[in-house]
C-alpha positions as CSV (number, residue, x, y, z in Angstrom):
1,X,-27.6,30.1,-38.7
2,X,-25.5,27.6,-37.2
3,X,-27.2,24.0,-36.6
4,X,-26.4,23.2,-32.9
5,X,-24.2,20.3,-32.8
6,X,-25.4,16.8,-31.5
7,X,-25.1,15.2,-27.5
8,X,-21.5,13.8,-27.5
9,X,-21.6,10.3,-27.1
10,X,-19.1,8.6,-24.7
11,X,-15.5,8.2,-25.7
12,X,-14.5,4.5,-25.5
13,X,-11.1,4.1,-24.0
14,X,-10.5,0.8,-25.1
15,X,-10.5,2.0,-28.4
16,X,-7.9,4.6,-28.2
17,X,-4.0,3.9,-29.2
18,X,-3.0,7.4,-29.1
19,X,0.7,8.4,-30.2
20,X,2.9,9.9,-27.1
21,X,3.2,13.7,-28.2
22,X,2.5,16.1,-25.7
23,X,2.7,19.7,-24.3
24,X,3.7,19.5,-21.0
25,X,2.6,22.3,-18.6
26,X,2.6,23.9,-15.2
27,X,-0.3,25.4,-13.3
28,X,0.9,28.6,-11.4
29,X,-2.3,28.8,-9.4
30,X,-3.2,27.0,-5.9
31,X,-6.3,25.1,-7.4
32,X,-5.2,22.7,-10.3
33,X,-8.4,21.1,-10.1
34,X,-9.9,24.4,-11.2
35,X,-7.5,25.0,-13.8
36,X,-8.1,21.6,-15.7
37,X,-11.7,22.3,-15.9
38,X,-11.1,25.7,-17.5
39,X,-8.1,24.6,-19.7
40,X,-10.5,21.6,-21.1
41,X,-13.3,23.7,-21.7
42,X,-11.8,25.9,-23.3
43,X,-9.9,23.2,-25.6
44,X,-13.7,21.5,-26.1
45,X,-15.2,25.0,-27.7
46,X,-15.5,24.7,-31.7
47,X,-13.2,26.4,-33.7
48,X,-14.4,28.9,-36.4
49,X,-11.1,30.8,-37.3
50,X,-10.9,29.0,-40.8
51,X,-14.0,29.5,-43.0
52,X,-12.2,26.0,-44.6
53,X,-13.1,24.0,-41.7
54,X,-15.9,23.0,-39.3
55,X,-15.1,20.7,-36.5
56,X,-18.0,18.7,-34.7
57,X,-17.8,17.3,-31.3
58,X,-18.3,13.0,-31.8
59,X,-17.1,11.8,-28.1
60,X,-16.2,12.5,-24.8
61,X,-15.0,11.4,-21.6
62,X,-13.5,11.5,-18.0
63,X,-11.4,9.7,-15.6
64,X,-10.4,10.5,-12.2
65,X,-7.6,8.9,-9.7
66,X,-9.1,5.7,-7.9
67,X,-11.5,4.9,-11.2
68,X,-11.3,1.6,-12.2
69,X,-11.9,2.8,-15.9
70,X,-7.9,2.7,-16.6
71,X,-4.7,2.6,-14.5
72,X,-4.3,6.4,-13.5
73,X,-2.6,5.4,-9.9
74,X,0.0,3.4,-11.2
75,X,0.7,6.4,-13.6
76,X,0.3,8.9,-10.7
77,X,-2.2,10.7,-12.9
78,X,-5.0,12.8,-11.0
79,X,-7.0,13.6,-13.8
80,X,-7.6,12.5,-17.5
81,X,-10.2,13.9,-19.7
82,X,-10.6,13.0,-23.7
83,X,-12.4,14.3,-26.4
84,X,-12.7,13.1,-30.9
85,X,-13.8,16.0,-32.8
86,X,-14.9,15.2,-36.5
87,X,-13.1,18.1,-38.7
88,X,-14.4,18.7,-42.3
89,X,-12.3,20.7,-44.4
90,X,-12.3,22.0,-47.9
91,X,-9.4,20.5,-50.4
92,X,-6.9,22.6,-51.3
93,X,-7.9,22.2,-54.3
94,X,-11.3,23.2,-54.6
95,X,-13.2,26.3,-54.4
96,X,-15.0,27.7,-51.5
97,X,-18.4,26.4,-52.5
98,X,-17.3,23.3,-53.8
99,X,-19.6,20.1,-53.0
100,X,-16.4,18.3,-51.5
101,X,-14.7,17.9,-48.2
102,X,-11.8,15.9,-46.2
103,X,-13.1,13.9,-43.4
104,X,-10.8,13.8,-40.1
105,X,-10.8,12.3,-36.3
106,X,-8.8,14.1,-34.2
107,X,-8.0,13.0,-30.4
108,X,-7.5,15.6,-27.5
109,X,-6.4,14.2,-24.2
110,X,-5.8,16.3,-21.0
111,X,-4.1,14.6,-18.3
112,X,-3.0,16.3,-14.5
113,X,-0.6,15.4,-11.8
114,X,-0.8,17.6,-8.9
115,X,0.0,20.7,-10.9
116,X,1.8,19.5,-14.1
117,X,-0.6,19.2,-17.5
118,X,0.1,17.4,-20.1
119,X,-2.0,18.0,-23.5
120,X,-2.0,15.6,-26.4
121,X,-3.9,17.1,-29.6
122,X,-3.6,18.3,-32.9
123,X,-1.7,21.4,-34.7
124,X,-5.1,23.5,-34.5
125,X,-5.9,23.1,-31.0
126,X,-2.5,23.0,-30.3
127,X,-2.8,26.9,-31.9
128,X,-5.3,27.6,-29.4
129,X,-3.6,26.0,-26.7
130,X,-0.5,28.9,-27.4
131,X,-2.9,31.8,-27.3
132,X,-4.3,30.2,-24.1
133,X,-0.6,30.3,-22.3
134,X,0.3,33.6,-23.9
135,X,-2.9,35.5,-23.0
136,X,-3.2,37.6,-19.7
137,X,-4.3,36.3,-16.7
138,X,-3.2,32.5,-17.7
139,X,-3.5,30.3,-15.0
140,X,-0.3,28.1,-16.7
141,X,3.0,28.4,-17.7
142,X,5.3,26.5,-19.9
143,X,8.0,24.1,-18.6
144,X,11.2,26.5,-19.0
145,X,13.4,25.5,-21.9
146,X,16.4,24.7,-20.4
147,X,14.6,21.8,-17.8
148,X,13.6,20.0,-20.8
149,X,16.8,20.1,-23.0
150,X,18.2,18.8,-19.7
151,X,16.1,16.5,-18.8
152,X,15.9,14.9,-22.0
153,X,18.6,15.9,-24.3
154,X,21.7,14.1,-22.2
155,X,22.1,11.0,-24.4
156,X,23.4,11.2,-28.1
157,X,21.6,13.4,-30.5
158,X,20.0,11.4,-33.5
159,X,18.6,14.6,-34.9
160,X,18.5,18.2,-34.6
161,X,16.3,21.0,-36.2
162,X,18.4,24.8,-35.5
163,X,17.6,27.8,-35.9
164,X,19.5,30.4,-37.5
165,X,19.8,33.3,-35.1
166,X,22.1,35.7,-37.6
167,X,20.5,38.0,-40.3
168,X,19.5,36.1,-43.5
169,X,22.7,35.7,-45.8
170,X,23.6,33.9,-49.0
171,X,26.6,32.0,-47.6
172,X,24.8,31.0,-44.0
173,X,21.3,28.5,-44.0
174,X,18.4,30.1,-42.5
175,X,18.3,26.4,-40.5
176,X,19.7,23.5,-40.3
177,X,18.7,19.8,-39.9
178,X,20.8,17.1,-38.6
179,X,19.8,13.4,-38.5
180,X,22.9,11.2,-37.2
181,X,24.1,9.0,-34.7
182,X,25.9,11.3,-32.2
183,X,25.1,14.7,-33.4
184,X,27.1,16.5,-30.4
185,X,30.0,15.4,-32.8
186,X,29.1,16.7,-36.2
187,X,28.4,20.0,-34.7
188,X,30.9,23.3,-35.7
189,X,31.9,25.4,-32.8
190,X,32.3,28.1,-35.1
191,X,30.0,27.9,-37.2
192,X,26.7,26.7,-35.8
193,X,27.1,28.7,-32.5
194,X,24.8,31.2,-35.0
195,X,22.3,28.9,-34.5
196,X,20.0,27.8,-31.6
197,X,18.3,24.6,-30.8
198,X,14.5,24.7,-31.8
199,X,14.2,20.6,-31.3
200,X,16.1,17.4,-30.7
201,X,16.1,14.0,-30.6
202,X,18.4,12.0,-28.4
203,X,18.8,8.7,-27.0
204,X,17.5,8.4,-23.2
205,X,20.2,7.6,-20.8
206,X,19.4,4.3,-19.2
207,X,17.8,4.2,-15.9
208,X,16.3,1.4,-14.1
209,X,13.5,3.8,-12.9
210,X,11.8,3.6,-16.2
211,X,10.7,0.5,-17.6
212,X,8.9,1.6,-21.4
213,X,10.4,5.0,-21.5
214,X,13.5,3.5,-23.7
215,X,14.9,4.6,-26.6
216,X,14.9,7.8,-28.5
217,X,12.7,11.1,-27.8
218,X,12.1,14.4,-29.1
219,X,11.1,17.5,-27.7
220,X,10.7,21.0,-28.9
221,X,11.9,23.3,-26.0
222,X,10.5,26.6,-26.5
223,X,7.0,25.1,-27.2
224,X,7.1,22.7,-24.3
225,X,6.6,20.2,-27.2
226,X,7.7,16.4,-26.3
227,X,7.2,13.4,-28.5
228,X,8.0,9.7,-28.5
229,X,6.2,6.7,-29.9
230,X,2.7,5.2,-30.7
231,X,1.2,3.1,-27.8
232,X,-0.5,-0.2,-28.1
233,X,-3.2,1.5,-26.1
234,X,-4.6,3.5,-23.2
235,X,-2.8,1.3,-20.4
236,X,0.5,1.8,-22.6
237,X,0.2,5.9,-23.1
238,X,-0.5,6.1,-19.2
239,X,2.4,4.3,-18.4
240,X,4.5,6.1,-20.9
241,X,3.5,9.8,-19.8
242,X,3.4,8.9,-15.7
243,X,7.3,7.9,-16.4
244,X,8.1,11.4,-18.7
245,X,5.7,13.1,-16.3
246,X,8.8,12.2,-13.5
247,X,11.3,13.0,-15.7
248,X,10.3,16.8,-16.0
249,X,9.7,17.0,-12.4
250,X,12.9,15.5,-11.3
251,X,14.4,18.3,-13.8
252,X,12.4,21.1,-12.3
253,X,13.4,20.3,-8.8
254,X,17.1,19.2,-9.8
255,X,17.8,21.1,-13.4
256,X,20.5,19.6,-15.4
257,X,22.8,21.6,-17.5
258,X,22.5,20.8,-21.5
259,X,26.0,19.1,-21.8
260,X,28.8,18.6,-24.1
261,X,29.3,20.5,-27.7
262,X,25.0,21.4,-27.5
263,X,26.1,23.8,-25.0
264,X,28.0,25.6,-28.3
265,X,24.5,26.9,-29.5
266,X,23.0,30.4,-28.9
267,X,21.1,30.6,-25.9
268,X,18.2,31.7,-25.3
269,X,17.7,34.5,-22.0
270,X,15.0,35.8,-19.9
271,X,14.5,39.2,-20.0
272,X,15.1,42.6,-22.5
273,X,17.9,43.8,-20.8
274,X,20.4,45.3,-23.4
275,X,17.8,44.4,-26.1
276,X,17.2,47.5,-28.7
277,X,17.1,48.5,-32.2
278,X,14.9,46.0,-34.0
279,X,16.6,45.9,-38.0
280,X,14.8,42.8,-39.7
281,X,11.8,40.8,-39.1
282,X,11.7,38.1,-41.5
283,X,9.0,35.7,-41.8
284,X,9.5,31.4,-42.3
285,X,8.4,30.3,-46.1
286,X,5.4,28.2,-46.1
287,X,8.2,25.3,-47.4
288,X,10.0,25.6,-44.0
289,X,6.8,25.6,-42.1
290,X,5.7,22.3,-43.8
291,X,9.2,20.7,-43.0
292,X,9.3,22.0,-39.7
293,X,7.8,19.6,-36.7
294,X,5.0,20.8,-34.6
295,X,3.6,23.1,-37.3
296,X,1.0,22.6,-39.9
297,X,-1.8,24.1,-42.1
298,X,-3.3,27.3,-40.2
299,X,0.9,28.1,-39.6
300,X,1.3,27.7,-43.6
301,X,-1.2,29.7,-44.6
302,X,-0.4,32.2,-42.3
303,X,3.4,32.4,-44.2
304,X,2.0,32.2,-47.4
305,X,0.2,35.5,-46.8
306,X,3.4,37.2,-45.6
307,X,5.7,35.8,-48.3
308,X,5.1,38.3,-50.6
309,X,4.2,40.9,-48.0
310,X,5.6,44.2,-47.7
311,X,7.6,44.5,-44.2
312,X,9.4,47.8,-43.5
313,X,10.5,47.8,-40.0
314,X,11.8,50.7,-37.7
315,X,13.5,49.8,-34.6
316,X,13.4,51.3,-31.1
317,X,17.2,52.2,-30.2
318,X,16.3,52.0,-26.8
319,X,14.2,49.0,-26.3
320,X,12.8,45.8,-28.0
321,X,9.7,47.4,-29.7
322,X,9.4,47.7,-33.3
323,X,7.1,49.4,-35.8
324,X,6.1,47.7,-39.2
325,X,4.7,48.9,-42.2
326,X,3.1,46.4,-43.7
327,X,1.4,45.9,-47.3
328,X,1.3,44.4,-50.6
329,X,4.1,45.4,-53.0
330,X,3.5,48.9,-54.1
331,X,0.6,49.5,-51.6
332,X,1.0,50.3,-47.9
333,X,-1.7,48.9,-46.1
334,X,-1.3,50.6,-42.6
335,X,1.4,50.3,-39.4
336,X,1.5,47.8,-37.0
337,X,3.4,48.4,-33.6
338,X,4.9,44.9,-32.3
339,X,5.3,44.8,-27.9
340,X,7.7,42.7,-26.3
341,X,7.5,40.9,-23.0
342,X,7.7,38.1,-20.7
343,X,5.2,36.0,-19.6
344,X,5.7,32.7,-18.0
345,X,9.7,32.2,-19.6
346,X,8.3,33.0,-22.7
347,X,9.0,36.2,-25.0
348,X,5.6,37.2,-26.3
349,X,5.4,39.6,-29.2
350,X,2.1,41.6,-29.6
351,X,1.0,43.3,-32.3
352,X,-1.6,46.1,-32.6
353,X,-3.1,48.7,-34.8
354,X,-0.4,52.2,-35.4
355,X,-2.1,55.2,-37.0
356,X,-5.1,54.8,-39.6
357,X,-4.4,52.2,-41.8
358,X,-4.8,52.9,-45.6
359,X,-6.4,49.2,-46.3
360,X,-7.7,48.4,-42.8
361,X,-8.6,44.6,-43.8
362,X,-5.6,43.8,-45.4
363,X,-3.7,45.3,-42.7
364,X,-5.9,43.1,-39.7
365,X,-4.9,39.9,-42.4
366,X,-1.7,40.9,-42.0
367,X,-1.4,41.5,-38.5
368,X,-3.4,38.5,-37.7
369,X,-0.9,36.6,-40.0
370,X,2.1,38.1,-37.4
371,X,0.3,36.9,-34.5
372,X,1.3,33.1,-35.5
373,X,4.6,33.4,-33.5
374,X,5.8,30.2,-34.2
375,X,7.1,31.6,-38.2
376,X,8.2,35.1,-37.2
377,X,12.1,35.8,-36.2
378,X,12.9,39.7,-35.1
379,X,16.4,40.5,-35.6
380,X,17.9,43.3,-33.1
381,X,21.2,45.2,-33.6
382,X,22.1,44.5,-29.7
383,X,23.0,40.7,-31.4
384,X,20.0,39.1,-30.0
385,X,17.2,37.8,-32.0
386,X,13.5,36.6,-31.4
387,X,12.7,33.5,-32.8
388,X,9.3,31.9,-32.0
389,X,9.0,32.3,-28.2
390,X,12.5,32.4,-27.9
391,X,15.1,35.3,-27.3
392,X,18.1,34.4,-27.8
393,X,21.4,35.8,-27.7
394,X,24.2,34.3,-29.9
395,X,27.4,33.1,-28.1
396,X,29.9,35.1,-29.2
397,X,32.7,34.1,-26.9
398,X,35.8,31.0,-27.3
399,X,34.2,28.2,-27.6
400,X,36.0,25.2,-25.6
401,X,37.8,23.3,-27.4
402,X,36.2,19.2,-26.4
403,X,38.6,16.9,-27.4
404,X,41.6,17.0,-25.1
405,X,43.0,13.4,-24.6
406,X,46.4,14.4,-21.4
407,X,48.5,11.4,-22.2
408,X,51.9,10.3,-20.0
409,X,54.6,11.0,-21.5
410,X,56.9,9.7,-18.6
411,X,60.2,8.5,-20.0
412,X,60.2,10.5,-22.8
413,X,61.3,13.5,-23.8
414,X,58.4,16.0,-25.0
415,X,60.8,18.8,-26.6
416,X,62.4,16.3,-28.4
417,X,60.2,15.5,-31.9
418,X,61.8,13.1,-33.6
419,X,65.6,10.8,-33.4
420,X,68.2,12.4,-34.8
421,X,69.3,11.0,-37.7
422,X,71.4,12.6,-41.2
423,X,68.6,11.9,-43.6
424,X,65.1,10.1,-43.4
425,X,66.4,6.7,-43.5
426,X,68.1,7.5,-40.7
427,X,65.1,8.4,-39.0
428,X,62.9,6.4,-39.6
429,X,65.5,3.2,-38.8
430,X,66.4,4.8,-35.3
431,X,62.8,5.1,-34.0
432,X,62.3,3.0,-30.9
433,X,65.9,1.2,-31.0
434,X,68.8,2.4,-28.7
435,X,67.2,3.8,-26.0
436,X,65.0,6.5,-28.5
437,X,63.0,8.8,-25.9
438,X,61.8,11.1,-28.5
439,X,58.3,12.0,-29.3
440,X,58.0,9.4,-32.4
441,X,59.6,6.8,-29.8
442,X,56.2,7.5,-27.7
443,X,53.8,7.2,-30.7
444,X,55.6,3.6,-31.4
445,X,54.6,3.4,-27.8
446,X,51.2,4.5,-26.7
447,X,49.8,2.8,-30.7
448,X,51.6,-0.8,-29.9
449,X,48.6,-2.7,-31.0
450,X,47.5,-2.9,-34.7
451,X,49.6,-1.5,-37.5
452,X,51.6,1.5,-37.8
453,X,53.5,3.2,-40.2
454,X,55.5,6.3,-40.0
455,X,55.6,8.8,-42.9
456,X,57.7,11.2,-42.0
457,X,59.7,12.9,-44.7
458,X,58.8,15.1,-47.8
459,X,55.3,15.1,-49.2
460,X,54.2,13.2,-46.1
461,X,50.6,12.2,-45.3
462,X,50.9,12.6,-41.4
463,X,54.1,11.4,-39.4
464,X,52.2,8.2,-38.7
465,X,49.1,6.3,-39.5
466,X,48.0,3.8,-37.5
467,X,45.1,1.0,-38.0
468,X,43.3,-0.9,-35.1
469,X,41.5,-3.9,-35.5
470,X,38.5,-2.4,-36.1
471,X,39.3,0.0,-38.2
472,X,39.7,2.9,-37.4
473,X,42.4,5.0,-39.0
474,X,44.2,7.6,-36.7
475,X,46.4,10.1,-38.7
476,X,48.9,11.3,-36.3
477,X,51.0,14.5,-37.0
478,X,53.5,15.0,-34.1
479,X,55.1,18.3,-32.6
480,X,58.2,19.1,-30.0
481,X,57.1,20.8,-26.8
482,X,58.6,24.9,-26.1
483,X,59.5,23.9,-23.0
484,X,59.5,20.7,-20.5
485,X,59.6,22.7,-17.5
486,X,56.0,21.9,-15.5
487,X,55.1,25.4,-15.0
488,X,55.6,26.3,-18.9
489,X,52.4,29.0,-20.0
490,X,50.0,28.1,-22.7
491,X,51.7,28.9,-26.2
492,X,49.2,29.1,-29.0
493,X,52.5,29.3,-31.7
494,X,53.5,25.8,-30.3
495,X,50.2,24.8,-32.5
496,X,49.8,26.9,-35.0
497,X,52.3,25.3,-37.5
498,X,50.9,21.8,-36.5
499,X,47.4,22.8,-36.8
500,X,47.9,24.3,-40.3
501,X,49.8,20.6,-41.7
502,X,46.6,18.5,-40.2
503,X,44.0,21.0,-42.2
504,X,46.0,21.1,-45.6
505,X,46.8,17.1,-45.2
506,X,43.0,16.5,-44.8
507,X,42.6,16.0,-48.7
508,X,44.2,12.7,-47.8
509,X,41.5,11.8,-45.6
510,X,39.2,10.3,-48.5
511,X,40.3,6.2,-48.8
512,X,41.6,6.1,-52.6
513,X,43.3,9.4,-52.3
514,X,45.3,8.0,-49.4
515,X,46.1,4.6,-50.9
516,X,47.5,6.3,-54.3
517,X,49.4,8.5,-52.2
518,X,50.9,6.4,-49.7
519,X,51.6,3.6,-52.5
520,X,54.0,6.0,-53.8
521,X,56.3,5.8,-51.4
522,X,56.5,2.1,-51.2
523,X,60.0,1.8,-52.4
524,X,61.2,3.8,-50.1
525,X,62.7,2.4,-46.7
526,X,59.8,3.8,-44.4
527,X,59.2,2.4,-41.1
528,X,56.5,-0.1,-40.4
529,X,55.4,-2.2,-37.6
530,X,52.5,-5.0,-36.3
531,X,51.7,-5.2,-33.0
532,X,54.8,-2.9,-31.9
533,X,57.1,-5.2,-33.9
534,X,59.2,-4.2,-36.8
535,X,58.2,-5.3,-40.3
536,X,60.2,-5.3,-43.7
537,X,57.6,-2.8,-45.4
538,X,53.7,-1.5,-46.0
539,X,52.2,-4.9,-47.3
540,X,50.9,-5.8,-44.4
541,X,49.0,-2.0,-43.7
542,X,48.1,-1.8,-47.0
543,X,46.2,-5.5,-46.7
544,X,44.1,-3.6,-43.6
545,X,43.3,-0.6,-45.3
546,X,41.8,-1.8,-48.1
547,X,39.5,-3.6,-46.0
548,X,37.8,-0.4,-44.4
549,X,34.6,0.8,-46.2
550,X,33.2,3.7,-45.7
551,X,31.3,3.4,-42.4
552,X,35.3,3.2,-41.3
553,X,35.7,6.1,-38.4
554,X,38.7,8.2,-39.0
555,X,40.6,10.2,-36.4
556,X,43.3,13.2,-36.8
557,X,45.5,13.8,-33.4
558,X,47.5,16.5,-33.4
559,X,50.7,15.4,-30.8
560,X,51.7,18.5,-29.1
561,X,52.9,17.6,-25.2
562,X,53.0,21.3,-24.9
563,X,49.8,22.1,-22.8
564,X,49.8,20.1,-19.4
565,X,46.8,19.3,-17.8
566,X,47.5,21.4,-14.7
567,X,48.0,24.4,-16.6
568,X,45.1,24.0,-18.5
569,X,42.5,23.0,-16.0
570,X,43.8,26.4,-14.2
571,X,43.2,28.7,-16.9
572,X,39.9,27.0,-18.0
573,X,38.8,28.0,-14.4
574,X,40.0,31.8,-14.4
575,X,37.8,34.1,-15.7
576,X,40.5,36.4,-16.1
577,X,44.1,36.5,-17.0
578,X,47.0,35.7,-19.5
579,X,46.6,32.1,-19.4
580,X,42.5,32.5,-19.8
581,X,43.0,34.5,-23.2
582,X,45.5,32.5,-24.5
583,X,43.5,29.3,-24.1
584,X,40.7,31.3,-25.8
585,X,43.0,32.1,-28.8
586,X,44.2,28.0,-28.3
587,X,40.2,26.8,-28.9
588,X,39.6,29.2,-31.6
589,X,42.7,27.6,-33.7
590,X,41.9,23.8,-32.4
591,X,38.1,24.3,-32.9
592,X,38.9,25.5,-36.6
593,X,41.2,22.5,-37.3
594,X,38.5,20.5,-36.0
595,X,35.7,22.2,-38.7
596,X,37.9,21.0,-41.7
597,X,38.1,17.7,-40.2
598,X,34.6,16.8,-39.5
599,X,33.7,19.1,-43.2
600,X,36.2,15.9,-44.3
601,X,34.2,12.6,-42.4
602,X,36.6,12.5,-39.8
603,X,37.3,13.9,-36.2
604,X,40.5,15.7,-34.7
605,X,41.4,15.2,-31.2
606,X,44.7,16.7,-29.4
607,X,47.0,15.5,-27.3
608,X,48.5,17.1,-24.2
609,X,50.5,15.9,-21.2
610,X,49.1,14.9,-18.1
């Protein structure tokens, strides 16, 4: 018999610091008030799913709007109600009726404004908190994906947790993790538009409207999961949530596109329409769920079970329902029959009994295992897959290619790639004298500060490299224009020859391969220039490269006047058309070039004309 539990005693707020990491919710009901009695009472119940654990309620406490127990006005916060539960648990170690157990405090704060929630606790109630908004009749929803990857993922990425939404394969990660300084830029539109965005960090744009929300935050989308920093207390965390607690309205009344190269991953959609034929459901290792944020023990047990788990799945050719037999190797245990639907933005997947089971406990282990969303993916032969909460459908069309730089080439000819000359001497001694209008003329040009050198001949590196003062090295590889006449179509040939020298000059990229290789054709009479004017030889480059380390950025353009920005503007804007396919075909080849270059350390960039 269970000992009743003692009187709570009253939760100090003084001596709370909590850390800001919070699910952030929405009533859908006229009488908020109502719903954050519920919601905390049902968070305040003990938990008895884990025989491992008992939790004990220590403290309690609640605020109100016009208190003077802590600054709720000044946060715009209604309501704020705490709770410390005291959680014994058995080691991991140690047998079930071992005389030991780890001691924890865990903090649960509930906090309303009008009819946004915001929940701070831990992974378990956190678990609880899921079945809550999942279960019928909820009186909440989550904050929709999108409004919080727009509302908060607008700065530069610093790290990024994906999600593979392709069928398990040997040459393709199941996930990836990114930690960087601008993440939009390490990303492959190729490759990694397979994969959807489970969380992020990013920087916060800077707005004078918020005074200590600064800095970097995360949050996980489909889980309506956002974290920050610890507080230096109560008055701190207040002010901290008030200014996010703006931030998600302003993107619920005013939602913000996700931006730039993010806008490259799989997305997720809505409803089941065109959904069918469930192939795969593969379950998260308990060494992903460990690594992964926002999940813990009850989430690793539960994918320990099903690692070794029989999981023979038949798919519905008509609709998003799937039927599992599940088991131990050799021994079918019974059939589970897994429903799809919306509730609230989020793809619930429920699973319940199918036929007499063989081994009806191992198959309600099992089954109760599935339940934990947050590990399971379902893969569908319609291309979309179920991942967590998430359905998502991979983006399977031309990815825009980002890095467009529409230069003037006024004064110059843009058919015309290099001076003439007999032989590379020549060449390279006729390059900006006598009235040169060519192509290598405008390099000599448009890079007139820092050093340059042009390589052009056989066994080149690039047709020039140039240094700035800062070191960045920009390896330029230059090509004639088809045609100079201003309504001249998209030609994907025009790059395809330039395109292929940048990728198979790349092994160049790395510092001492360069040097050797450049050094080799120091003898020869190359042209070379500081500051736009003409120098006897390489000394003076060579002195500046050697002083780059490797933090040193470095940048491939691809010089192809070819595409005018008129042209291309207008065919990014059709959704139909010529000129719309063959800027399709265009991004494909340019995004590829781009993947070898960033696979190398550095970024490729092309130029057009304006």
């Amino acid at each position: 018999m269970r000992v009743p539990d003692p009187e709570p005693g009253e939760l100090s707020w003084d001596s709370l610091a909590p850390y800001l990491s919070l699910v952030v919710l929405e009533a859908i009901d006229d009488d908020p008030a109502e719903a954050f009695a519920e919601l905390v009472a049902a968070l305040v119940q003990p938990s008895d799913r884990r025989a491992r654990k008992q939790s004990t309620l220590l403290a309690r406490a609640a605020t109100a709007a016009g208190d003077d127990a802590l600054p709720l006005q000044a946060a715009r916060i209604d309501q704020l109600e705490g709770f410390v539960n005291q959680v014994l648990s058995l080691p991991g170690w140690a047998q079930p009726d071992a005389p030991y157990d780890d001691m924890v405090h865990e903090l649960t704060l509930v906090a309303r404004r009008k009819k946004l929630f915001a929940v701070h606790t831990n992974e378990g109630l956190r678990r609880r908190l899921e079945r809550i908004l999942d279960s019928a009749g909820t009186r909440f929803r989550r904050i929709p994906p999108a409004v919080l990857e727009g509302a908060l993922l607008q700065g530069a990425a610093k790290g990024l947790w994906l999600k593979g939404t392709h069928a398990r394969l040997a040459t393709r990660p199941d996930s990836k993790v990114f930690n960087g300084r601008f993440l939009q830029r390490a990303l492959n539109p190729l490759e990694d538009s397979f994969y959807g965005l489970g969380a992020a960090r990013a920087e916060l744009p800077a707005d004078p409207g918020r005074e200590v929300l600064r800095g970097v935050i995360g949050t996980t989308p489909g889980k309506s999961l956002i974290w920050y920093r610890g507080s230096a207390g109560m008055p701190e965390f207040l002010a901290m949530l008030g200014e996010l607690l703006t931030m998600v309205e302003d993107g619920l009344t005013n939602p913000q596109d996700i931006t730039g190269e993010l806008g490259l991953l799989a997305r997720r959609v809505s409803d089941l329409a065109g959904v069918h034929d469930a192939f795969e459901v593969i379950v998260a290792t308990r060494d992903e769920v460990v690594s992964e944020p926002g999940l813990g023990d009850d989430a690793a047990d539960d994918a320990a079970l099903l690692e070794n788990a029989i999981l023979d799945v038949r798919g519905d050719p008509d609709a998003a329902g799937v039927v599992v037999d599940v088991g131990h190797p050799g021994v079918v245990a019974g059939s589970l029959r897994g429903t799809v639907h919306f509730h609230e933005g989020a793809a619930v997947l429920q699973w319940s009994s199918e036929g007499i089971a063989r081994d009806p406990a191992l198959a309600r282990d099992l089954c109760d295992a599935l339940s934990n969303q947050d590990i399971i993916s379902v893969f569908y032969g319609s291309g979309h897959v179920l991942v967590g909460r998430d359905l998502w459908r991979r983006n399977t069309q031309a990815i825009p290619f980002a890095r467009w730089d529409f230069e003037d080439f006024s004064g110059f000819e843009i058919t015309k790639e290099k001076p003439l000359g007999l032989t590379s001497v020549d060449i390279h001694d006729a390059i900006g004298r006598d009235g040169d209008r060519s192509l290598f003329g405008w390099v000599l040009h448009r890079f007139s500060e820092g050093w340059l050198i042009c390589d052009d001949g056989s066994g080149e590196v690039a047709d020039f490299l140039h240094l700035t003062r800062d070191g960045v090295l920009s390896v330029i590889h230059v090509k004639g224009a088809a045609s100079s006449t201003g309504r001249r179509k998209i030609r994907v040939t025009a790059y395809e020859v330039i395109a292929a020298q940048a990728q198979k000059n790349l092994i160049f990229s790395e510092p001492e391969r360069l040097v050797e290789r450049l050094a080799e054709r120091a003898g020869e009479a190359t042209a070379s220039w500081v500051d736009g004017v003409r120098v006897k030889d390489r000394s003076a480059f060579f002195e500046r490269l050697r002083l780059r380390d490797a933090t040193s950025r470095t940048e491939v353009l691809v010089v192809q006047p070819h595409v005018n920005r008129k042209v291309y503007e207008d065919a990014r804007r059709t959704a139909v058309g010529a000129d719309r396919w063959r800027l399709q075909l265009l991004d494909t080849l340019l995004n590829a070039a781009r993947a070898a270059a960033v696979m190398r350390g550095a970024d490729l960039r092309a130029v057009g004309s304006a």
